[in-house]
C-alpha atoms as an extended CHARMM CRD file, in Angstrom:
* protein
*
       163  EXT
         1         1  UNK       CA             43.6290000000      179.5190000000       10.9340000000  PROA      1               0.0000000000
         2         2  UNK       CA             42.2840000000      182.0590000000       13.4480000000  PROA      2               0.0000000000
         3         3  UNK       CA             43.5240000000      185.1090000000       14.8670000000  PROA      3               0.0000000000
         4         4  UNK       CA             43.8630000000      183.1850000000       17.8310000000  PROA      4               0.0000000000
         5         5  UNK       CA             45.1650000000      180.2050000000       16.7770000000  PROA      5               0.0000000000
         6         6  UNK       CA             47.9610000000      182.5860000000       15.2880000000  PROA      6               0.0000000000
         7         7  UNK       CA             48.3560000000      183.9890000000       18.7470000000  PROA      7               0.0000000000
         8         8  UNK       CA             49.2370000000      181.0150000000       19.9760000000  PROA      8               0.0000000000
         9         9  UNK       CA             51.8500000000      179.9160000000       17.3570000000  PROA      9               0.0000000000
        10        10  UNK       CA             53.6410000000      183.0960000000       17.9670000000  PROA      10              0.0000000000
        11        11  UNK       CA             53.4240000000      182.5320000000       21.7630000000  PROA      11              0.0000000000
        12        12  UNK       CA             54.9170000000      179.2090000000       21.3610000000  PROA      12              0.0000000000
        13        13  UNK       CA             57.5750000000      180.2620000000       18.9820000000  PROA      13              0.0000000000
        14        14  UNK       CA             58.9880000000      182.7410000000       21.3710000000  PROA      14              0.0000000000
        15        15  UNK       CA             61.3730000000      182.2710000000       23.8150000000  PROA      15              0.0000000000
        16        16  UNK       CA             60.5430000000      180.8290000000       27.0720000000  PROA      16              0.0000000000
        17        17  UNK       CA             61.6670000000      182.7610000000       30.2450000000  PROA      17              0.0000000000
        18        18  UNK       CA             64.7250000000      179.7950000000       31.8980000000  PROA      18              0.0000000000
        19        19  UNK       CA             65.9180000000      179.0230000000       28.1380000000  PROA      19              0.0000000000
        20        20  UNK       CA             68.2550000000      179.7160000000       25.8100000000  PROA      20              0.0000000000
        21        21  UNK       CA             68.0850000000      181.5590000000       22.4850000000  PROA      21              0.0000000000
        22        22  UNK       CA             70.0650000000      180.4890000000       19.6100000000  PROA      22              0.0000000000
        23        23  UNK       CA             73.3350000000      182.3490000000       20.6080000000  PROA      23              0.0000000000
        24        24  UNK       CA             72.9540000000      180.7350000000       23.6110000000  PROA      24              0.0000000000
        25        25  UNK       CA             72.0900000000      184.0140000000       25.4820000000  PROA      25              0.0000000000
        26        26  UNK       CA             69.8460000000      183.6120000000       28.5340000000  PROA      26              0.0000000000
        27        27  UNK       CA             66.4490000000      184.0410000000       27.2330000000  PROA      27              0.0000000000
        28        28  UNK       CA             64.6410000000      187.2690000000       27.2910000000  PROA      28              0.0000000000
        29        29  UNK       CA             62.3660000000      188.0560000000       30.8850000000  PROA      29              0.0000000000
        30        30  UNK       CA             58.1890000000      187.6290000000       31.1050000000  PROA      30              0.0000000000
        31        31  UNK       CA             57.3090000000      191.2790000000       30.2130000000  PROA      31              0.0000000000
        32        32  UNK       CA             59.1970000000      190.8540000000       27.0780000000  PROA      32              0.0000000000
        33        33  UNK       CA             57.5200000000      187.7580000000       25.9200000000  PROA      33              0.0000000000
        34        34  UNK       CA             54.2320000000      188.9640000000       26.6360000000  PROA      34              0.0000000000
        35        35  UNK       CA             52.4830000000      191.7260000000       25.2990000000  PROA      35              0.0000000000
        36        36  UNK       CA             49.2320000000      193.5300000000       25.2650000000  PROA      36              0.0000000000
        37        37  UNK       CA             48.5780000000      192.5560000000       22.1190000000  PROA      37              0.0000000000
        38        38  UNK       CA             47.6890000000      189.0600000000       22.2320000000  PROA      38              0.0000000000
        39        39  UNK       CA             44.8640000000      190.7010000000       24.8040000000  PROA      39              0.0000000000
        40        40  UNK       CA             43.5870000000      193.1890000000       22.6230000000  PROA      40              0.0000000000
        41        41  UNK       CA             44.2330000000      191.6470000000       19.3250000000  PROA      41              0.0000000000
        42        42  UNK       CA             42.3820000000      188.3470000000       20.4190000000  PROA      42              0.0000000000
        43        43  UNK       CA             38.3330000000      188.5240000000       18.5330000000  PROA      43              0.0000000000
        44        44  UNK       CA             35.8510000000      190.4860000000       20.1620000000  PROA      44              0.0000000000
        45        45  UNK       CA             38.1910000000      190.9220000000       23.6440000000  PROA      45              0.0000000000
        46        46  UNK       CA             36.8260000000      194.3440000000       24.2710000000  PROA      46              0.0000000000
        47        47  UNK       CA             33.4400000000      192.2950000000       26.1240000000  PROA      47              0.0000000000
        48        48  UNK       CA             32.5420000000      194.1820000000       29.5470000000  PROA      48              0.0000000000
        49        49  UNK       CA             32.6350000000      191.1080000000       31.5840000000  PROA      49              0.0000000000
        50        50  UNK       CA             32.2540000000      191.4370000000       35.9720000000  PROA      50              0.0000000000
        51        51  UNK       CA             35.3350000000      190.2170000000       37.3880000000  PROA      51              0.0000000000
        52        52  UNK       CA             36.1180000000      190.0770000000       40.7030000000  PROA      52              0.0000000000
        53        53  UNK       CA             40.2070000000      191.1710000000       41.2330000000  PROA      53              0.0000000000
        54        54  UNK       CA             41.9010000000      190.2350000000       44.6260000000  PROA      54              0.0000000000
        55        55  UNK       CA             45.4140000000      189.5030000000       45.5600000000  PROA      55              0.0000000000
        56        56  UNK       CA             46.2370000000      186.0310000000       45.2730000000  PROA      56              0.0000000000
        57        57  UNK       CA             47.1260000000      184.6010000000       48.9100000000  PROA      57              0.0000000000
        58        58  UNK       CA             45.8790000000      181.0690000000       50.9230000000  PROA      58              0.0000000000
        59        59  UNK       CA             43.1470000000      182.9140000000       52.1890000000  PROA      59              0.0000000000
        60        60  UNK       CA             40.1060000000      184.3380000000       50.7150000000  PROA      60              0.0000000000
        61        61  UNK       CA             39.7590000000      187.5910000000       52.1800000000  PROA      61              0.0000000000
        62        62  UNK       CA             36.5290000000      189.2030000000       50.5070000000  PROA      62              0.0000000000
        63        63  UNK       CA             37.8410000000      192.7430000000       52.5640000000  PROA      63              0.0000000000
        64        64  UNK       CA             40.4090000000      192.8380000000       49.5340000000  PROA      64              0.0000000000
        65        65  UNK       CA             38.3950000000      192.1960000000       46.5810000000  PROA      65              0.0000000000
        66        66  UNK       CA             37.3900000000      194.4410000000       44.1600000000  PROA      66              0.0000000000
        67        67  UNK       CA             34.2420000000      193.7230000000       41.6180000000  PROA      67              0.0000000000
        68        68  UNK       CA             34.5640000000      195.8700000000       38.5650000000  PROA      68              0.0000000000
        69        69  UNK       CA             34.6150000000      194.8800000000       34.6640000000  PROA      69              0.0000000000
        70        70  UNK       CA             37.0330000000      193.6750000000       32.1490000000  PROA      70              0.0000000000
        71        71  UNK       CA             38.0080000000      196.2710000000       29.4340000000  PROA      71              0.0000000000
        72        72  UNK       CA             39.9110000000      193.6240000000       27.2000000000  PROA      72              0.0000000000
        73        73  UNK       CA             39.9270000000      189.4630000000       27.8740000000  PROA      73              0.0000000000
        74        74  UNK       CA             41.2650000000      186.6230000000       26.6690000000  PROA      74              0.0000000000
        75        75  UNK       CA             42.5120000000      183.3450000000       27.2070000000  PROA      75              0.0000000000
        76        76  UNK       CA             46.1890000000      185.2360000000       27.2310000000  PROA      76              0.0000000000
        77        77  UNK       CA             45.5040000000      187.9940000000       30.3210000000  PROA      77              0.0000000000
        78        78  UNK       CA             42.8920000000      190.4550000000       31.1140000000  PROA      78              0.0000000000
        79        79  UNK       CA             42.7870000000      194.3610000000       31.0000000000  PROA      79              0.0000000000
        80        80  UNK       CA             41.2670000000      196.3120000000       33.4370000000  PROA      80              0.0000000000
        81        81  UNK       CA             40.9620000000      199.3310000000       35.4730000000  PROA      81              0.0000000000
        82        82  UNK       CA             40.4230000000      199.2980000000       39.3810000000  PROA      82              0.0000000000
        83        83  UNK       CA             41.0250000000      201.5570000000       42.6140000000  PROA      83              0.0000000000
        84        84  UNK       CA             43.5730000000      199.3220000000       44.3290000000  PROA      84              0.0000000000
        85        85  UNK       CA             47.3890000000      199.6170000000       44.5320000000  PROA      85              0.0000000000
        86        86  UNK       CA             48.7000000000      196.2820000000       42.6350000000  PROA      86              0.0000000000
        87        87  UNK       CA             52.2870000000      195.9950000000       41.8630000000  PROA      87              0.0000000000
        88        88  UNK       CA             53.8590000000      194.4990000000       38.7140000000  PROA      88              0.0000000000
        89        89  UNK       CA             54.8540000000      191.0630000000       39.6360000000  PROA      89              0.0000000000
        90        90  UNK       CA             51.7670000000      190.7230000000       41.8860000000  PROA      90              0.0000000000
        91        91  UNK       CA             50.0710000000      187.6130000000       41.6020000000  PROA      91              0.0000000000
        92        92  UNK       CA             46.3270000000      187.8790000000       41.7170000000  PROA      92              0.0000000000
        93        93  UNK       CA             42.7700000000      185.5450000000       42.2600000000  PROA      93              0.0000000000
        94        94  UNK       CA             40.4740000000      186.7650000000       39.4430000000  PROA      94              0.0000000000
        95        95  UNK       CA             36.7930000000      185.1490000000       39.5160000000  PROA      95              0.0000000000
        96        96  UNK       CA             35.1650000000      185.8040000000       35.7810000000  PROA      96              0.0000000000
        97        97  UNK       CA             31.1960000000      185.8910000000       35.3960000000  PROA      97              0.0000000000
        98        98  UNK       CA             30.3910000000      184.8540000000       32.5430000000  PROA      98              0.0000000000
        99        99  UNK       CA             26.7290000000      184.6330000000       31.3340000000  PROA      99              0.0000000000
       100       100  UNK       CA             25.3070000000      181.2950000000       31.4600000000  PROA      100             0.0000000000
       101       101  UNK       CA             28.6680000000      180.3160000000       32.7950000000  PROA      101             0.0000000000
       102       102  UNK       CA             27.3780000000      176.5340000000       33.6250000000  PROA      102             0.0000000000
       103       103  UNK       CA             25.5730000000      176.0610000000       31.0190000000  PROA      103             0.0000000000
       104       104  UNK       CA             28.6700000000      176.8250000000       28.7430000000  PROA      104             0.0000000000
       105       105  UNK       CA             30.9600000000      174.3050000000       30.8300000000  PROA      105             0.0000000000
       106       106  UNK       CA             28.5470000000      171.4520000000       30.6610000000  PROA      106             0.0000000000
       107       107  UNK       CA             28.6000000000      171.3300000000       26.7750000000  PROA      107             0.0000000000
       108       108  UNK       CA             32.9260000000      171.0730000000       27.5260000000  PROA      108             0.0000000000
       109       109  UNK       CA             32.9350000000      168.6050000000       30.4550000000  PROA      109             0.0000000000
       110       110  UNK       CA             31.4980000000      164.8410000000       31.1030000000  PROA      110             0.0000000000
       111       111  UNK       CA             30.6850000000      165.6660000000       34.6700000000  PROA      111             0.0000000000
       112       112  UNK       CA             27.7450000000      166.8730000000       36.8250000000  PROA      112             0.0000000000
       113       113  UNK       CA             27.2340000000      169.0180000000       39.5090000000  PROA      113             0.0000000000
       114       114  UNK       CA             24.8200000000      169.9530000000       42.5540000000  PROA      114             0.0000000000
       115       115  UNK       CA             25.5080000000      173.4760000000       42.6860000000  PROA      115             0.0000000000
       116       116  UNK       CA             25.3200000000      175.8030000000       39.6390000000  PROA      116             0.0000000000
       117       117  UNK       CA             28.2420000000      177.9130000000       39.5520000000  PROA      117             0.0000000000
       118       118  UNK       CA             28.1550000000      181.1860000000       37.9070000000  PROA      118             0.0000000000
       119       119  UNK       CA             31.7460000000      182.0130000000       38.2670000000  PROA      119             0.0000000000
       120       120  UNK       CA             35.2450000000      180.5050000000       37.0500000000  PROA      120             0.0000000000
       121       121  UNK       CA             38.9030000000      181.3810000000       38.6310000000  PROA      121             0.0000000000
       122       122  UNK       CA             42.1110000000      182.5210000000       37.2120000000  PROA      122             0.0000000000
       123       123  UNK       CA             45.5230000000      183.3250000000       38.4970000000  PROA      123             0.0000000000
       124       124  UNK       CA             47.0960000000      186.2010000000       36.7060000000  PROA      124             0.0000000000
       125       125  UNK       CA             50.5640000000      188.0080000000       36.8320000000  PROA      125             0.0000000000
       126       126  UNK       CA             50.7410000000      191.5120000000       36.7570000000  PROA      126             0.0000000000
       127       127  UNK       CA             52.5450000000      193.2430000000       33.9500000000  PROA      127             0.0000000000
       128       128  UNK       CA             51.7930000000      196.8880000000       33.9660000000  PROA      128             0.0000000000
       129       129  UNK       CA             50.4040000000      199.3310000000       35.9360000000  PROA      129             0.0000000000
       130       130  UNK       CA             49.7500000000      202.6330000000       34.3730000000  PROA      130             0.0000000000
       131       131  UNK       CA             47.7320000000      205.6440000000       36.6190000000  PROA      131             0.0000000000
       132       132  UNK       CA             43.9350000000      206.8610000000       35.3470000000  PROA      132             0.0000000000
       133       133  UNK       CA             43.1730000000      210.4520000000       35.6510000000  PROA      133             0.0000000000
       134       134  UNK       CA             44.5930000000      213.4520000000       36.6590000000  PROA      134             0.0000000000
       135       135  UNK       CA             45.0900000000      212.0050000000       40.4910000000  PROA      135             0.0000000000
       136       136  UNK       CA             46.0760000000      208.8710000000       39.6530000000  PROA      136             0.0000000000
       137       137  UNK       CA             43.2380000000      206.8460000000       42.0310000000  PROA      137             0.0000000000
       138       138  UNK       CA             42.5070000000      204.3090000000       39.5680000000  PROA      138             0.0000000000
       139       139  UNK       CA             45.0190000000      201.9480000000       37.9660000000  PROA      139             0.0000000000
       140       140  UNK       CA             44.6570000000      200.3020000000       34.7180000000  PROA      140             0.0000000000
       141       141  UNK       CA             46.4000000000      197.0920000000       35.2220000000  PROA      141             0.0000000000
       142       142  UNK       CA             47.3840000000      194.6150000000       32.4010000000  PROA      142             0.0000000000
       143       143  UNK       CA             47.8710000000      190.9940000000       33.4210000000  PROA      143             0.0000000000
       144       144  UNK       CA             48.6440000000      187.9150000000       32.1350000000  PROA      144             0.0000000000
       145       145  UNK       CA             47.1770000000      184.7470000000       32.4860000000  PROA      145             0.0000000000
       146       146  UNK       CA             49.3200000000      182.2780000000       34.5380000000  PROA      146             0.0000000000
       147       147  UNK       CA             46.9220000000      179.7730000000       35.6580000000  PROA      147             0.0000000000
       148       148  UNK       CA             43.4820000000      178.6090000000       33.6410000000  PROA      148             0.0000000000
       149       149  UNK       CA             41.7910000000      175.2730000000       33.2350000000  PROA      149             0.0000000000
       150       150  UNK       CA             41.6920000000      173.8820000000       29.9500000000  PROA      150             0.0000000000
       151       151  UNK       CA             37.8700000000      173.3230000000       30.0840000000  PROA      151             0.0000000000
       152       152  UNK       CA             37.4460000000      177.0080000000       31.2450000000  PROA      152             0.0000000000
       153       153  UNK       CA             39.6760000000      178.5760000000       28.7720000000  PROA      153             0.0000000000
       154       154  UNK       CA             37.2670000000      176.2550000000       26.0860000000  PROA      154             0.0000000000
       155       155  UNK       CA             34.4590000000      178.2870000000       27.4430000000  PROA      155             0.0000000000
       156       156  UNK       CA             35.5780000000      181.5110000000       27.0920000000  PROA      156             0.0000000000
       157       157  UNK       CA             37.2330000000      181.1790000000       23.8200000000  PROA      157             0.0000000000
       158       158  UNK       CA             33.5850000000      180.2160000000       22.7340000000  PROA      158             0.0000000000
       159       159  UNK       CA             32.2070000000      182.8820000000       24.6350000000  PROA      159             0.0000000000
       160       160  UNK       CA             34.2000000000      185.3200000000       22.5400000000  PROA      160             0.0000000000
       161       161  UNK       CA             33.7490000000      183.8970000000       19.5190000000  PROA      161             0.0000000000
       162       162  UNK       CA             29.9280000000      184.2190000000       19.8460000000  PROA      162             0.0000000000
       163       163  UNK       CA             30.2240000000      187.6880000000       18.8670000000  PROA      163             0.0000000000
């Protein structure tokens, strides 16, 4: 079993935020479910990948987005460190660039495509925000990932497991 198959058991042996735990107790919130760990601890998460972090609304607004690099990734959240004010509970649009991004998917999916994309999407939560310096300008954020395709999170897995 892998480190991050082991990940994943404890995830799912946790409680879930709207249940109950076995003194019938309403269960325990996000942030305590979650840590940082299953970021860091996940194989060979440290990768400098580009990411591209904006607040997650209807609209793209490119104004509001903020290209910089992962310092920790995984299928679980992301770990990074940017100049813009996000709050914890924020939801934010994070576009991923993986090398040979395409490529990767096409050995994952049955389908074809005209374009070539280079990029995949994630929603994320926020979960900390912690100031960077002695002025406190940059923010290293921790976030967790709420929304990921299957066939995507298959790609990066792989990705990371490369080495």
């Amino acid at each position: 079993m892998t480190q991050g198959d082991q990940m994943s058991d404890v995830i799912e042996n946790q409680i879930q935020p709207g249940s109950e735990d076995s003194n019938g107790d309403p269960a325990r919130n996000d942030a305590v479910v979650f840590s940082e760990k299953f970021i860091r601890n996940f194989p060979r998460s440290n990768k400098k990948i580009p990411i591209s972090v904006m607040p997650f609304s209807l609209k793209t607004d490119p104004a509001h987005s903020h290209d910089i690099q992962s310092s920790f990734i995984s299928p679980h959240g992301i770990e990074f460190q940017v100049s813009a004010e996000f709050k914890t509970g924020a939801l934010l649009k994070i576009e991923i660039a993986l090398p040979d991004y395409w490529t990767r998917k096409q050995k994952v999916v049955e389908y074809r495509r005209i374009d070539v994309p280079e990029k995949f999407r994630i929603l994320a939560k926020v979960m900390k925000v912690d100031d960077v310096g002695k002025r406190g300008r940059k923010k290293h954020i921790i976030a967790q990932t709420v929304n990921l395709d299957a066939a995507d999170e298959q790609v990066l897995r792989k990705f990371l497991e490369e080495g």
